[in-house]
N, C-alpha and C positions, 0 to 999 in steps of 0.2 A: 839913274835908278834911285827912286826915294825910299829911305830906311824909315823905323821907326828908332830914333837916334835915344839913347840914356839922356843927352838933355832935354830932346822934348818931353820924352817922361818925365822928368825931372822936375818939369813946369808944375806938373801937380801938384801944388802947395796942402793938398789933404794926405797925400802919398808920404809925408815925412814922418806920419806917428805911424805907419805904417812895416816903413821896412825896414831892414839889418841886412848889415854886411858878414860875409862868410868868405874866406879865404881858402883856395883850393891849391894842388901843386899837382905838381906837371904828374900824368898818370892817373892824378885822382879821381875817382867818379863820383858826378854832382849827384845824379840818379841813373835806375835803370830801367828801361823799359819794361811794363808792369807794375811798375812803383804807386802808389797812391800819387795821382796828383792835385800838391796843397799847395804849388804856389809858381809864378812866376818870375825870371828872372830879370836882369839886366848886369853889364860886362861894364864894371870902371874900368879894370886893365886886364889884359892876359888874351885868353881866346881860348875859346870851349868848343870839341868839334862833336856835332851830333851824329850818332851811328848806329846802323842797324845791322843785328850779324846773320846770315843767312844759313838754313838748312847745310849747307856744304863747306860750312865752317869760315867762307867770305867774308868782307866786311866793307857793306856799304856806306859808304859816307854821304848824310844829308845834307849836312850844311856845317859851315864854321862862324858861328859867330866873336864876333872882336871887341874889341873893347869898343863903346860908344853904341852898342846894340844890343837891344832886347833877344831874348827866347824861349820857348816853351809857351808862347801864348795861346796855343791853343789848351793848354791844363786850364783855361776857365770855364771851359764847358767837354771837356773830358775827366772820363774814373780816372783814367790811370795816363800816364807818361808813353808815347807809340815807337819812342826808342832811345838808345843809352848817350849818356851827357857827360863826358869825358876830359876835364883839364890838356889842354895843348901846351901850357906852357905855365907858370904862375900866376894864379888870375886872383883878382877880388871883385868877387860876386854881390851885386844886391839882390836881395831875396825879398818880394812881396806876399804874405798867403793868402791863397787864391780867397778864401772864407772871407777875409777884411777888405780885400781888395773889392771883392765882387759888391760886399756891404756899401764900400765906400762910393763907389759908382753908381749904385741905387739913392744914394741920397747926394750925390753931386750930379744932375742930369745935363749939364752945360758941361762941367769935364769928361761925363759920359761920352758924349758926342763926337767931344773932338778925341778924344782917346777912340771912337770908332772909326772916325776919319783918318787917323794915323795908322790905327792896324789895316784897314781897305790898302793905302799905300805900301804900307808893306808886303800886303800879297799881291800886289801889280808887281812889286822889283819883282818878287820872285817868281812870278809866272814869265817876265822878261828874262829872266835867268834860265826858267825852263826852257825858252824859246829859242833862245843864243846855242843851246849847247844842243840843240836840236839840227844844228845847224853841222852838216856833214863835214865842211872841206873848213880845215884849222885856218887857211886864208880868209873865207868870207864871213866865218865866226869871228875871226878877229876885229873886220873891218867894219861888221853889223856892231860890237860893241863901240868900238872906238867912237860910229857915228850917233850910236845912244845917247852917248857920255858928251858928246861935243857942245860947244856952245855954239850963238848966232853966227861965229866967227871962224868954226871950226877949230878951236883949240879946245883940247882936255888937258887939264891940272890933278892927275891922280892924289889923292892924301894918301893911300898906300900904296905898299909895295907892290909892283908890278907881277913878283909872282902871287902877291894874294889877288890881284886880279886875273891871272891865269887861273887859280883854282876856283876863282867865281865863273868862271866860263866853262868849266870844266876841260882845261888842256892843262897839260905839266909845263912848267915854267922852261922851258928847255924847247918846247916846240914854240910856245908864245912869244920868247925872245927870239926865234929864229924868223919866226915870221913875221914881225917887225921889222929886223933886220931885212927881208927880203922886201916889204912892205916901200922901206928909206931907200933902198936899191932904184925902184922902182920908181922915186918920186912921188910919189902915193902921199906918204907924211915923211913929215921932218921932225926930229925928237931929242930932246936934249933929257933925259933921266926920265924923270916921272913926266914930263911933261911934253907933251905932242903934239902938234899941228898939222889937219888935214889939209893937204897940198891940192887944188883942183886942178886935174888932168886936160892941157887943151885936147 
């Protein structure tokens, strides 16, 4: 699954008279749904979870972004913000406004570009995400990821934690660790922490 990572943004060497950091704490909300939207972000540290609360007082969770990832990209061609942006933990936020940004990209049409090619891959991971958790039985979801993420060799090297890849699948960490366990039972993979190896079954 390919992100749109804070270093590759970062590359944009026109982007630096650009933005500001803002510092949020756990609880806090960056904005809320309806908000005017003036700007986009990116995650140096922390993790910010997007939500949307429903008629019946629920509350849907969008997405979590972490440190090393952008959000709220669609605010360059939206009024307003389509749901609420809520600190997870202590974060420091970069903040782009949408107005300079959009400026800045009309007159860098070669960073345009590939800043277009980076956001296209960000909506493939995430429609791969949609895809995963579309997936009924928490065994074959897990196994559809595992083989996403795998190399030519069948091994995956998570960078995060394993429950934050249970919540990118949308299963609780508790069923995902079970089914790995049941996964190594099986001979399926063999796994030492973050780190897994698909086992091929004679």
């Amino acid at each position: 699954m390919i992100d749109l990572t804070f270093a590759q943004f970062a590359e944009f060497s026109f982007l630096k008279d650009l933005e500001y950091t803002q510092q949020v704490n756990t609880g806090q909300m960056l904005f809320h749904k309806g908000d005017p939207a003036i700007a986009l972000f990116a995650i140096k540290t922390g993790r910010i979870r997007l939500v949307r609360y429903l008629q019946d007082g629920s509350v849907l969770g969008l997405h979590i972004a972490r440190a090393g990832e952008t959000f709220a990209e669609a605010a360059l061609f939206s009024e307003v913000y389509h749901c609420d942006a809520i600190a997870d933990s202590p974060s420091q936020v970069v903040i782009y406004p949408k107005s300079s940004l959009i400026d800045a990209l009309r007159h860098h049409p070669e960073s345009a570009l590939h800043f277009m090619a980076l956001l296209t891959h960000h909506v493939q991971s995430l429609r791969t995400r949609l895809e995963l958790c579309n997936i009924r039985s928490a065994r074959d979801r897990v196994l559809a990821c595992l083989s996403l993420c795998a190399d030519s060799q069948g091994a995956i090297a998570f960078d995060r934690a394993l429950k934050d890849i249970a919540s990118d699948i949308g299963l609780t960490h508790e069923v995902f660790y079970r089914t790995l366990s049941q996964l190594e039972k099986e001979g399926i993979i063999a796994r030492k922490r973050r780190f897994i190896q698909l086992v091929e079954v004679q």
